[in-house]
N, C-alpha and C positions, 0 to 999 in steps of 0.2 A: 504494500500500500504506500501510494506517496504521502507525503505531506499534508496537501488540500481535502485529501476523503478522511484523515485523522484529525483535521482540524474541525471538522465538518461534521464528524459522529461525536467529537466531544460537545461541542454547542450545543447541536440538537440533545442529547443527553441533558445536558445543563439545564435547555429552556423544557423540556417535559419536566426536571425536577422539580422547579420552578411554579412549573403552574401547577401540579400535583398538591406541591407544596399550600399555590393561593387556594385552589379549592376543600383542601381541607379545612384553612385557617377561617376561610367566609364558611365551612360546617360549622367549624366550632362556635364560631359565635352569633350563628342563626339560631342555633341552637340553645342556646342560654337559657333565653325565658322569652314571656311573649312583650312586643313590645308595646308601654304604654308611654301615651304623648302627656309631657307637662300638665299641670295644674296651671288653671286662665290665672288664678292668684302670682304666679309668679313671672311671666310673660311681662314683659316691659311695656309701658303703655304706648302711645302714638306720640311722637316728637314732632313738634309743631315749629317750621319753619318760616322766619319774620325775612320776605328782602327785601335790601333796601329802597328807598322809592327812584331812586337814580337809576333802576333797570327797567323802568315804565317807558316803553314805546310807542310813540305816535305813529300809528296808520294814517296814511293819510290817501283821498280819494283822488283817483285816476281813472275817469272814464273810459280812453281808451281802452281800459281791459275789460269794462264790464261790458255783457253781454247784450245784443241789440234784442229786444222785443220781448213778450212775457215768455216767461220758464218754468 
C-alpha cells in the first residue's frame, strides 16, 4: 500500500470514531430526563427601547412616483 490509501483509511477511521462517538454522546443526554421549559416567573421581562428623537425622518412627497389614477 502507498502512502495516500494509508493516509486515507486512517481518516476515515478517525471520522467514523468521531461520529460514533457524537451519537452516543447526543444518547446520553436525550436520555437524561424529559425536558421541561422555564418557569414564566423567571424569564426576563421585555426591554423597552427609548431612541433618540435625532433619528426621526422626514418623508417627504414626490408625485412623480405616485401612481396615476385610483388603485
Amino acid at each position: 500500500m502507498d502512502r495516500s490509501k494509508i493516509v486515507a483509511i486512517v481518516a476515515g477511521a478517525i471520522s467514523i470514531t468521531l461520529a460514533l462517538a457524537y451519537l452516543l454522546l447526543v444518547q446520553l443526554l436525550d436520555f437524561r430526563r424529559e425536558m421541561i421549559p422555564a418557569p414564566v416567573s423567571i424569564l426576563p421581562q421585555a426591554v423597552q427601547v427609548a431612541l433618540p428623537v435625532d433619528l426621526v425622518v422626514e418623508i417627504s412627497f414626490t408625485p412623480s412616483l405616485q401612481p396615476e389614477g385610483n388603485v
